[in-house]
C-alpha positions as CSV (number, residue, x, y, z in Angstrom):
1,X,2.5,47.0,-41.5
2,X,-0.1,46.3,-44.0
3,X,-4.1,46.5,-42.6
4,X,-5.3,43.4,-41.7
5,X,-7.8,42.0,-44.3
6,X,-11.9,41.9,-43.1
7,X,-13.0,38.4,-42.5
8,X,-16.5,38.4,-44.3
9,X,-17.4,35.7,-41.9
10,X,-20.0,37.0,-39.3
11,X,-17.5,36.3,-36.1
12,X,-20.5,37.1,-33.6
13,X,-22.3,33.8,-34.8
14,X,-19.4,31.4,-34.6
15,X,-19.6,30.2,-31.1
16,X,-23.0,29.3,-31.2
17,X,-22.9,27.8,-35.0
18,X,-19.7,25.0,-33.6
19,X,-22.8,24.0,-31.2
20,X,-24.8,23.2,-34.0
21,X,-24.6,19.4,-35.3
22,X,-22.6,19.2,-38.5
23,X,-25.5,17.1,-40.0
24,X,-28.3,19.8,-39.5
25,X,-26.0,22.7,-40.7
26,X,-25.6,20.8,-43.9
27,X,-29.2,20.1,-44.7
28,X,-29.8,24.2,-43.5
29,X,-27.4,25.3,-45.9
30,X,-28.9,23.1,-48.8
31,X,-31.7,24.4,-48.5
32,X,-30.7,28.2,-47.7
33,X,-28.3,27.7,-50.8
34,X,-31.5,27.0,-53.0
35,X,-33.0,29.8,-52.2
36,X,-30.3,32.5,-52.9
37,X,-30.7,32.6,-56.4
38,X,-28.6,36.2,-56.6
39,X,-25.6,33.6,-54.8
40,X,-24.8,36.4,-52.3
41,X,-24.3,33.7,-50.1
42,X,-27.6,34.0,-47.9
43,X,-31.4,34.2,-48.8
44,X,-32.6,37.8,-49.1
45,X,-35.7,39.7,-49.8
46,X,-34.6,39.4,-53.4
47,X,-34.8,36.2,-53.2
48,X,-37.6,35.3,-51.8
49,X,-39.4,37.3,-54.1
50,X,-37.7,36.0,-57.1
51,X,-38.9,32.4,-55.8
52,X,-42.2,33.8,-55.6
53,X,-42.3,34.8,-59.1
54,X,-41.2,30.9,-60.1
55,X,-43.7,29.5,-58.3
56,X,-45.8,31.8,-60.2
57,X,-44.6,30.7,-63.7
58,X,-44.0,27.1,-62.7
59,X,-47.8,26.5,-61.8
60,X,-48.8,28.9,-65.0
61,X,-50.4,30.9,-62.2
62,X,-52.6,34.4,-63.2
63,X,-55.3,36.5,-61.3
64,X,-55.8,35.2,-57.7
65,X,-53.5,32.5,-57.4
66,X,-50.5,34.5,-58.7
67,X,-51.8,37.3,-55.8
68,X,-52.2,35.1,-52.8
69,X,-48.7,33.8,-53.8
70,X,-46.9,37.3,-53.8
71,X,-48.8,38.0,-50.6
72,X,-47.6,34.8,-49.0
73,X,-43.9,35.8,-49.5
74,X,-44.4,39.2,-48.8
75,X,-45.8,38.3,-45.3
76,X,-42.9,35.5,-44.8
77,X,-40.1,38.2,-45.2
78,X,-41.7,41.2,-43.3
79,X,-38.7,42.5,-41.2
80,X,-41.1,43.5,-38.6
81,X,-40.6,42.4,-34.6
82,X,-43.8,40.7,-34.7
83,X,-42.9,38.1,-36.9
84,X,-41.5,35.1,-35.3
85,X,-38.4,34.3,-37.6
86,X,-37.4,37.5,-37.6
87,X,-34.1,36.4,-36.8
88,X,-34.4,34.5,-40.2
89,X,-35.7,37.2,-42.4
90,X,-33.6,39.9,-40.9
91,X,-30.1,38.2,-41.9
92,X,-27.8,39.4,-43.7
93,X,-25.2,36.3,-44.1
94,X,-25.2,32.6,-44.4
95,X,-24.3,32.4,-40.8
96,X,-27.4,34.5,-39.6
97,X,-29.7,32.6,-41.3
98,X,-28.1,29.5,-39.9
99,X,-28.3,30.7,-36.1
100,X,-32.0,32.2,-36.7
101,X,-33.1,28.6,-37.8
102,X,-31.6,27.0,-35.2
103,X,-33.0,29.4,-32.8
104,X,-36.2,28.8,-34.1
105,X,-36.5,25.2,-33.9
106,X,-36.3,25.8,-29.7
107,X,-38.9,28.9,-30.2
108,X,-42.6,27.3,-30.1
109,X,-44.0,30.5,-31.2
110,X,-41.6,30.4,-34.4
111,X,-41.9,27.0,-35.1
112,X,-45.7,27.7,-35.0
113,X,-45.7,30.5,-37.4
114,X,-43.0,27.8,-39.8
115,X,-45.8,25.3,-39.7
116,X,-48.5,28.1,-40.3
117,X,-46.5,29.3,-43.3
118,X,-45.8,25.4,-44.9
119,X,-49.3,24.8,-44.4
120,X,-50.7,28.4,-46.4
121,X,-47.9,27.8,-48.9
122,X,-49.5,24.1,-49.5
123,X,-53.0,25.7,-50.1
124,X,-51.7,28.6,-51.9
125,X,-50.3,25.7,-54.5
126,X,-53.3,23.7,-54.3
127,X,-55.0,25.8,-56.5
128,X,-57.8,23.5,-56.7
129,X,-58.5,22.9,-52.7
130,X,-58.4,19.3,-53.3
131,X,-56.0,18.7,-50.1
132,X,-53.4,17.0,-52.2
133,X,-51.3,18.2,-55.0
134,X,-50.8,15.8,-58.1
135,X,-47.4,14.9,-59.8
136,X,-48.1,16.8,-62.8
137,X,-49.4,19.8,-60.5
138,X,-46.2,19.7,-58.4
């Protein structure tokens, strides 16, 4: 008889990911999807990183600016148990990262530490501190 053949789907997650709605799972994906730029099939360290380095290049960032954003990325993906999307950071496949998300939207502490993260990567951006970013600077 012939060995059956690994499923590279991550088995543990399914139950909980059929209780996620179709419509949410969708837009995660997207948005995980954009992120893996390696296509590995979730959004690693690499990743991250590599996005970091765009952001960089995209605002024709040097010196300070092009710092804080390494630190900001750097600080997002610490693997450490203190940081409240661990669950995120820590995964290592599509379904992972799906099931940390939607853990975190029900975790106020991690949806805190989400918001605190949007808002530091919108002033990392604004390079200007004006509060607002202009089309040509996004």
């Amino acid at each position: 008889m012939a060995d059956k053949r690994e499923d590279p789907c991550d088995n543990k997650q399914v139950p909980e990911i059929r209780q996620i709605p179709n419509l949410w799972l969708r837009k995660a994906a997207t948005i995980i999807f954009a992120w893996d730029l390696d296509k590995d099939g979730y959004a690693g360290y690499d990743d991250t990183m590599n996005t970091a380095e765009r952001f960089i290049r995209a605002g024709d960032m040097n010196g300070k600016s092009a710092d804080n954003v390494i630190e900001f990325f750097r600080d997002y993906t610490k693997r450490k148990s203190d940081n409240p999307v661990e669950g995120i950071v820590k995964a290592r496949s599509l379904s992972e990262q799906l099931v940390g998300l939607w853990r975190a939207k029900s975790d106020p502490v991690a949806l805190k530490s989400l918001f605190q993260i949007y808002i530091h990567m919108f002033q990392i951006i604004d390079v200007n501190a004006k509060g607002y970013l202009t089309f040509d600077e996004y």
